[in-house]
C-alpha positions in Angstrom: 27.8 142.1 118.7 31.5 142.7 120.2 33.3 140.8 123.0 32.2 142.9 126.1 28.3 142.9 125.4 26.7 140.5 127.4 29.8 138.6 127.4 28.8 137.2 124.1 31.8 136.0 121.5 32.0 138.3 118.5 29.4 137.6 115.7 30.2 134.8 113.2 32.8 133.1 115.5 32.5 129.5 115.4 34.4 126.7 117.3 36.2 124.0 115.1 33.8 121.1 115.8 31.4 123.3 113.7 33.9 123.0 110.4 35.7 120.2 110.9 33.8 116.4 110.8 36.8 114.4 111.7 38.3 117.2 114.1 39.2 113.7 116.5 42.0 112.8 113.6 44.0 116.3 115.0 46.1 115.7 117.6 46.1 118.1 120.6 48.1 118.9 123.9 48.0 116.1 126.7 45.9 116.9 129.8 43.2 118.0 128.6 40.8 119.5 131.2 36.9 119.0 131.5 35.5 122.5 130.7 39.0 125.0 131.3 40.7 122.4 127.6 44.4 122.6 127.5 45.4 124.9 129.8 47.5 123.4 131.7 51.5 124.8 131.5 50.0 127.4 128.8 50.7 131.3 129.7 47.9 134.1 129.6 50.7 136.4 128.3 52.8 133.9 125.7 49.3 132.7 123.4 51.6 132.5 120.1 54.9 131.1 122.0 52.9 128.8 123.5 51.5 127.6 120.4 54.9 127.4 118.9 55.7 125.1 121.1 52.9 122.3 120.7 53.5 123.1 117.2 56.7 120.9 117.7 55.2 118.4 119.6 52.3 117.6 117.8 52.9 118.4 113.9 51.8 120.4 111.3 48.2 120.5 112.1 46.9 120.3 115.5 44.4 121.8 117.5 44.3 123.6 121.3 40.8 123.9 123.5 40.5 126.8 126.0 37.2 127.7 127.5 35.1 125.8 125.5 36.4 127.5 122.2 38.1 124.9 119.8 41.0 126.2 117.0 42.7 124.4 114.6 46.7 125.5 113.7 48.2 125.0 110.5 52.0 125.9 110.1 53.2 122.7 107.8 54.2 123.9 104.3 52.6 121.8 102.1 48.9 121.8 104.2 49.3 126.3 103.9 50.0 126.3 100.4 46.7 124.2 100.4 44.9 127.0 102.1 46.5 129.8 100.2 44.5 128.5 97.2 42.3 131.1 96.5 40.1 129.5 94.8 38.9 127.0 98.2 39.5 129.6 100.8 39.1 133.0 101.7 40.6 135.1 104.8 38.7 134.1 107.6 38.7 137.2 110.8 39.9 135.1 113.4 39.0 135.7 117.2 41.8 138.2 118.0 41.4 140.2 114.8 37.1 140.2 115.3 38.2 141.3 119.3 39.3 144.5 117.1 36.1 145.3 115.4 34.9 147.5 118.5 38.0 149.8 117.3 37.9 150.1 113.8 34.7 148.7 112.7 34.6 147.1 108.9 38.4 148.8 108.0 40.3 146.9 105.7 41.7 144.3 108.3 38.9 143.6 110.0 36.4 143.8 107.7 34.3 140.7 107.0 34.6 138.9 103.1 31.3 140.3 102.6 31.0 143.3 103.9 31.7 146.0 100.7 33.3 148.4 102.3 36.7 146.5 102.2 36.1 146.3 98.2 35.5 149.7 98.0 38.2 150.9 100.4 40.9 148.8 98.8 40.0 150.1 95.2 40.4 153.6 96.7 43.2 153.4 98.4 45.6 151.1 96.4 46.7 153.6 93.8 48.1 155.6 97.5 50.8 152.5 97.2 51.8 153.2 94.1 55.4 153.3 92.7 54.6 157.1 92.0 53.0 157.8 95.6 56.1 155.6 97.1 58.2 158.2 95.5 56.6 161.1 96.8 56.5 159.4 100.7 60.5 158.9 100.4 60.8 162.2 101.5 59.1 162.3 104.3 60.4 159.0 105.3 64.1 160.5 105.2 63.1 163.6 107.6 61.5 161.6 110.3 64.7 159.1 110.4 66.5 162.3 110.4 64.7 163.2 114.0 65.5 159.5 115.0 69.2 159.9 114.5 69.3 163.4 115.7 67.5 161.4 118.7 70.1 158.5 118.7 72.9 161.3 118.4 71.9 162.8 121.6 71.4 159.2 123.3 75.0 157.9 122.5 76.6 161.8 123.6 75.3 161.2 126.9 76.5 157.7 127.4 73.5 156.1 127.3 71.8 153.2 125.1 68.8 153.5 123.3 65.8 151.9 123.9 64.9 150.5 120.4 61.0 149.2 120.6 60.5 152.5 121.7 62.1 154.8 119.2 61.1 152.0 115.8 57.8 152.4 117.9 58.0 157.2 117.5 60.1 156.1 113.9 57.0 154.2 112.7 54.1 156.1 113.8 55.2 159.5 112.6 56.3 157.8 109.4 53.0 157.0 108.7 50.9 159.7 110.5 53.7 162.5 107.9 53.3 160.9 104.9 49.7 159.3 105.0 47.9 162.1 106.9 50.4 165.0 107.2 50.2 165.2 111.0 53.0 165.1 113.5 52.4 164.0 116.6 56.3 165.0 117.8 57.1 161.6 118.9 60.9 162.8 119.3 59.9 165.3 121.6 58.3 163.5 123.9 59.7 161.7 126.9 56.8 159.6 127.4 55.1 157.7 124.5 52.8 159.4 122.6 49.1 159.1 124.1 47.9 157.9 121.0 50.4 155.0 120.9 49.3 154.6 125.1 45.9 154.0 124.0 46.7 151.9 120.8 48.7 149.5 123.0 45.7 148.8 125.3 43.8 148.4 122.8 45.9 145.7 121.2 46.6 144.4 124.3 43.0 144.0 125.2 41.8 142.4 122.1 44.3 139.4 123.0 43.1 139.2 126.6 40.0 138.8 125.3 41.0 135.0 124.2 42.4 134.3 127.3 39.3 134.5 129.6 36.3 132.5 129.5 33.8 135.2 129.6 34.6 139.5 129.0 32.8 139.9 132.0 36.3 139.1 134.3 37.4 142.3 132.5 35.3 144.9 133.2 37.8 147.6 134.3 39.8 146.4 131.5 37.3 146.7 129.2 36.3 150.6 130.7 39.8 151.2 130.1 39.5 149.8 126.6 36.0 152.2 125.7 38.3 155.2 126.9 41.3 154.3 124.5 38.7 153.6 121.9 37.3 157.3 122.6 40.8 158.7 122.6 41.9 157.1 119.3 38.3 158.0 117.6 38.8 161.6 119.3 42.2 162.1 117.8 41.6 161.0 114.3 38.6 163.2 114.2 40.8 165.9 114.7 42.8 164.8 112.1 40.2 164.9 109.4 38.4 168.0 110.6 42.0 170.0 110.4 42.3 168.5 106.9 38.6 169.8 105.5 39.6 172.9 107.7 42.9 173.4 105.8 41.0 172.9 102.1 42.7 169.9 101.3 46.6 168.3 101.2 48.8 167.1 98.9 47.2 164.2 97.6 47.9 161.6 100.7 46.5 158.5 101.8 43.9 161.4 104.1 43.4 163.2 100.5 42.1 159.9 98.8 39.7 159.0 102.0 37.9 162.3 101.7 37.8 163.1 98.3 38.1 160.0 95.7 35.2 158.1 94.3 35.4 154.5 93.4 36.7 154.2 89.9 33.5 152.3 88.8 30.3 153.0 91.0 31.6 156.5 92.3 30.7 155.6 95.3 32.5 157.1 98.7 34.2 156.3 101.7 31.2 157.4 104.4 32.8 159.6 107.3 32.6 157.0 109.7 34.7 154.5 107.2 37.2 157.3 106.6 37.6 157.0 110.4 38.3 153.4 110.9 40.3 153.5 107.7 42.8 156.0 109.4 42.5 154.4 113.0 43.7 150.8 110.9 46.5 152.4 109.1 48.1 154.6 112.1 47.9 151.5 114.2 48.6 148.9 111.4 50.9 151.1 109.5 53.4 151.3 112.5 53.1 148.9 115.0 54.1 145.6 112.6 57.1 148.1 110.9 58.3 148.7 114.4 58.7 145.3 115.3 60.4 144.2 112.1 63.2 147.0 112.7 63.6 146.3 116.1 64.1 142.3 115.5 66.4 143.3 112.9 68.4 145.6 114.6 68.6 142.8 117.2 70.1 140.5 115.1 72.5 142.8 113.5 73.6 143.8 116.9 74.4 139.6 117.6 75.9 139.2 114.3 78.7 141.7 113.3 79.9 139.9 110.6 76.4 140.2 108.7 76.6 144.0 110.4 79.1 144.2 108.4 78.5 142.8 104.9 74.8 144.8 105.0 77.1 148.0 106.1 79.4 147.5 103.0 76.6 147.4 101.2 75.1 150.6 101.6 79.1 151.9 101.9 79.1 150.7 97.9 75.8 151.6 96.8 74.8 155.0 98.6 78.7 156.0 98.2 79.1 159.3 100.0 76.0 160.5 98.7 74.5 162.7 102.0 70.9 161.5 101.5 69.9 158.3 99.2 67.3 158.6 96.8 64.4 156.8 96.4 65.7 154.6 93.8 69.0 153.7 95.9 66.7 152.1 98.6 65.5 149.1 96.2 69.4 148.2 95.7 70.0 147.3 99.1 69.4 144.0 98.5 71.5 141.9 101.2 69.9 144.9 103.9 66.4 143.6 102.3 67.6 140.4 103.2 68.2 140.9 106.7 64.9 142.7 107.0 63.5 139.4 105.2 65.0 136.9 107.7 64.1 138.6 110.7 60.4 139.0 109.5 61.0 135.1 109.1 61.7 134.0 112.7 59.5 136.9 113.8 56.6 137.4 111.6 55.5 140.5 113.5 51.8 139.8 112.7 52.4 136.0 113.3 49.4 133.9 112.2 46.5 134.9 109.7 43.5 132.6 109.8 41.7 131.6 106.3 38.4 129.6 105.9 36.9 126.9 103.7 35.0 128.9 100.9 33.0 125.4 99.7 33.3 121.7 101.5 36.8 120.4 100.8 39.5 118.1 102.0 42.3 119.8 102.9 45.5 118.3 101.9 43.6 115.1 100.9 43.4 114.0 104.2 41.2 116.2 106.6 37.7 116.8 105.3 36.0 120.3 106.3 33.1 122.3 105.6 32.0 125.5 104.1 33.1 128.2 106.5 35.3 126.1 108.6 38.9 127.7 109.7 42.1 127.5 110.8 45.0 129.4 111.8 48.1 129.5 109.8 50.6 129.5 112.3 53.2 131.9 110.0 56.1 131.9 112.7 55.9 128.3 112.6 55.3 127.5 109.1 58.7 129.9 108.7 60.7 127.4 110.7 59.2 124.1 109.1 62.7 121.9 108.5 61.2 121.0 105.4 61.3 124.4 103.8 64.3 125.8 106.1 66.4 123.0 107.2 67.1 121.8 110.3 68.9 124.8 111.3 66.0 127.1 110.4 66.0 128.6 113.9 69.9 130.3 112.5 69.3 133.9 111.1 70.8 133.3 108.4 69.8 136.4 105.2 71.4 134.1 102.7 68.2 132.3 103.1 66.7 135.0 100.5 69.8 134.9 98.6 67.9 135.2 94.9 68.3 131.6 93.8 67.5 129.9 97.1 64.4 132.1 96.8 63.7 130.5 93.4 64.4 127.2 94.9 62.2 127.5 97.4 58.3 126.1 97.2 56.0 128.5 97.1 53.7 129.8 99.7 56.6 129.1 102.7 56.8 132.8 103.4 53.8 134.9 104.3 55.0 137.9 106.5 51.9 139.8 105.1 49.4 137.0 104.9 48.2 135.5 101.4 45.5 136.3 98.6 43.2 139.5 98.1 43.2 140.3 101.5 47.2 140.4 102.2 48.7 143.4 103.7 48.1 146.3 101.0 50.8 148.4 102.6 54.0 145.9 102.6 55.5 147.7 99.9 55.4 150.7 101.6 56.9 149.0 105.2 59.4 146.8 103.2 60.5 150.5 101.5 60.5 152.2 105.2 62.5 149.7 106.8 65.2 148.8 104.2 66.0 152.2 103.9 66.1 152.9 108.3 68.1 150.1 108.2 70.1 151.3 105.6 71.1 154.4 106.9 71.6 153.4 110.9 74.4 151.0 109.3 75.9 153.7 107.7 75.6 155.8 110.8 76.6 153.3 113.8 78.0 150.1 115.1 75.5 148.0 117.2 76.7 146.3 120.0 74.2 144.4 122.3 73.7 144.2 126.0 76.0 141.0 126.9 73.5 140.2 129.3 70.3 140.7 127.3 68.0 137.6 126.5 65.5 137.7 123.6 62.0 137.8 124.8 59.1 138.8 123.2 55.6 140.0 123.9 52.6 139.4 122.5 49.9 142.2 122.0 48.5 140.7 119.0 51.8 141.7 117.6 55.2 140.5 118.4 58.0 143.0 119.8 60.9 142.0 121.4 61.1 143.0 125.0 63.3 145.7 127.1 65.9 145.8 123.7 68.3 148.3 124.1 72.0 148.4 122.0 75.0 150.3 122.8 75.8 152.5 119.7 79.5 153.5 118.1 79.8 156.1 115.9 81.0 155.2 112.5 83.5 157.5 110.7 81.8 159.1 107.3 81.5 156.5 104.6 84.2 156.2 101.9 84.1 157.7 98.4 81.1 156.7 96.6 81.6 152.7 94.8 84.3 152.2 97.4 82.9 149.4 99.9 84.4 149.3 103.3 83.5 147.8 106.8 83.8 143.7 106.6 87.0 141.5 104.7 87.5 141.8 100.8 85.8 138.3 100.7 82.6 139.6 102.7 83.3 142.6 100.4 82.9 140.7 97.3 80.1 138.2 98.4 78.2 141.8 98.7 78.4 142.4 95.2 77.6 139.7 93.9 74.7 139.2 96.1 73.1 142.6 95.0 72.4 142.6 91.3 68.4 143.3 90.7 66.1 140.7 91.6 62.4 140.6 91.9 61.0 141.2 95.3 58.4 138.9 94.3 59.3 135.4 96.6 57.9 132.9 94.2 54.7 131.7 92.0 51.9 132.8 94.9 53.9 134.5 96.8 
């Protein structure tokens, strides 16, 4: 049953009094309210900010009531390392993901612990992430960042600055649509978004009205409006595969593997309607969290020209004058990685993951729950807890992921991709993306911000920041190669040192 049908909850939710028997023992917001629960100073558009904020006021587990529906938050350190143990918990698909299952059905995100088709699907489509099949996307990746500066070019020519949600927002989606799929939508051509990024943002947007309502019913032309972006996105991914069984196959993409590739074990295949919500989850997955990790970036960069800089000399030393890096070139950017890392921190762009109880258990040894009982791990919290980050862990600050703070660090503190089986199988194929855009805007431009610009973020699910745009300067063409420039000689040399070969791996867990 999905949100909308009778104005029933989707199947399987259950309210924390159902999983936890000493739920009295979490604290929650003052002023409670008979029937409407703590909803008073709480916005319908802010869900995660708002949560944020009783997260400092009320500790590292706590609990908020809205309509009858009780959830339990978790961002503490040591209490999510306790739920990241796979042994006791599982991923648990939390309101706003189930809200999703109308879309995209049993896909990898969405689907249920149960369910085999996420088994299945993940055994298919893992060997796509592959260092080999990574080598083969670079490519691609490097032509449509091509058609983003040629884009950005054009912007800064004609005085204007560039709107950069938007154009991460074209980046991302033809990234993925080019090298998982081998369709161009012609983002960069467009003045208006893309109608397939129209209908995946109401979409998104709908599944998190959803928790902000007491009943579906007060959204019925929202939720005819939501059946018609469904039909769109179905409509335009079927058009995607028939063109590919049309063409005789591709080259061996993510598209390639859906269709044609039999589980290594039972032989079993992905059924045609899997294959769709497979691609539906990847387009929309693939580009929306990317997009907002760039663009939060990009905004920090832009307020901080003396990390501008030392990323900049960076790829000045390491790419040299060489006109387009290769793919191994991307993985030695590691202070850019480390931008990319701390802004993923403070804005975890899919910003909580929920996990349940797989047996009764007592989490941290204090609060007791029950098979099947949940809670959300509040990520964008848990990455400010002064425990892990200090009491200055709202500072961007990349050095934060400098390699031996990393090893210093407790394991299970950062989980931009979630945790366990079910974690993001494509971060290594973002984390390549967006280290290597970043990469080559630096070497390309100067960001300077909007003086009178003010962070703010909206919530669709996702985080993105709001009406960013930067005012960009025209670098001169990169010194001779292994000659760093941009930045003093001591920014210069911190560079260096800071970019021998590390792991990407965070820590035991992580």
């Amino acid at each position: 049953m999905s949100p909308g049908a009778g104005g029933a909850l989707p199947k399987g939710f259950r309210s924390a009094e159902s999983g936890w028997p000493e739920l009295e023992r979490i604290p929650h917001p003052p002023h409670r309210l008979p029937l409407l629960g703590d909803v008073l100073g709480a916005g319908r558009r802010t869900p995660l900010q708002d949560s944020l904020r009783y997260a400092r006021q009320l500790g590292p587990i706590f609990r908020r009531k809205a309509f009858g529906r009780e959830f339990v938050f978790v961002w503490g350190s040591r209490l999510a390392a306790d739920m990241a143990d796979e042994t006791r918990f599982a991923k648990h698909v939390g309101l706003g993901i189930a809200n999703l299952r109308p879309v995209v059905g049993d896909a990898l995100f969405t689907a249920y612990n149960h369910e085999p088709n996420w088994q299945l699907a993940h055994d298919v489509l893992a060997p796509g992430f592959s260092r080999e099949a990574m080598a083969a996307y670079h490519p691609m990746m490097l032509d449509v960042a091509d058609r983003l500066t040629g884009h950005w070019d054009r912007e800064l020519a004609a005085g204007r600055a560039v709107d950069v949600p938007g154009d991460m927002t074209k980046l991302t989606l033809e990234t993925i649509a080019r090298t998982g799929f081998g369709h161009d939508f012609a983002s960069f051509e467009r003045a208006r978004p893309h109608p397939f990024v129209t209908a995946m943002v109401g979409t998104l947007s709908y599944a998190q009205r959803l928790n902000t309502v007491p009943s579906p019913a007060l959204l019925r032309r929202a939720a005819r409006r939501n059946e018609a972006d469904i039909a769109y996105l179905n409509r335009t991914v079927d058009g995607l595969v028939r063109a590919r069984r049309d063409g005789g196959g591709g080259d061996g993409d993510l598209l390639d593997r859906m269709l044609d590739t039999a589980h290594p074990t039972t032989g079993e295949r992905l059924s045609a309607q899997n294959v769709r919500r497979q691609v539906v989850t990847f387009l929309v997955a693939g580009h929306e969290t990317t997009s907002g990790a760039l663009s939060f970036a990009l905004h920090y960069l832009s307020l901080h020209p003396e990390i501008a800089a030392r990323a900049r000399a960076e790829v000045d030393r390491v790419w040299g004058d060489t006109a387009v890096p290769g793919y191994e070139q991307v993985a030695k950017l590691r202070y850019v990685r480390r931008v990319l890392d701390e802004a993923l921190r403070l804005w975890p762009t899919a910003p909580a993951f929920a996990r349940e109880a797989r047996a009764d258990t007592v989490l941290g040894g204090e609060h007791p729950m029950r098979r099947g009982g949940w809670a959300l791990i509040l990520t964008a919290m848990l990455h400010r807890d002064p425990e892990t980050w200090g009491p200055d862990a709202e500072r961007f600050d990349p050095d934060r992921f400098d390699a031996a703070a990393v090893r210093a660090r407790a394991p299970h503190t950062f989980k931009p991709f979630g945790t366990g089986a079910r974690a993001c199988i494509g971060r290594q194929f973002a984390l390549h993306e967006a280290t290597l855009v970043l990469g080559l805007l630096l070497r390309r431009y100067a960001l300077r911000p909007d003086p009178a610009y003010r962070l703010r973020v909206t919530e669709r699910l996702t985080l993105m920041p709001e009406g960013l745009r930067l005012h960009l300067v025209r670098r001169t063409p990169p010194p001779a190669a292994g000659r760093p420039s941009g930045g003093t000689v001591a920014e210069e040399c911190a560079t260096a040192a800071s970019s021998e070969p590390r792991c990407p791996v965070r820590g035991t867990g992580d």
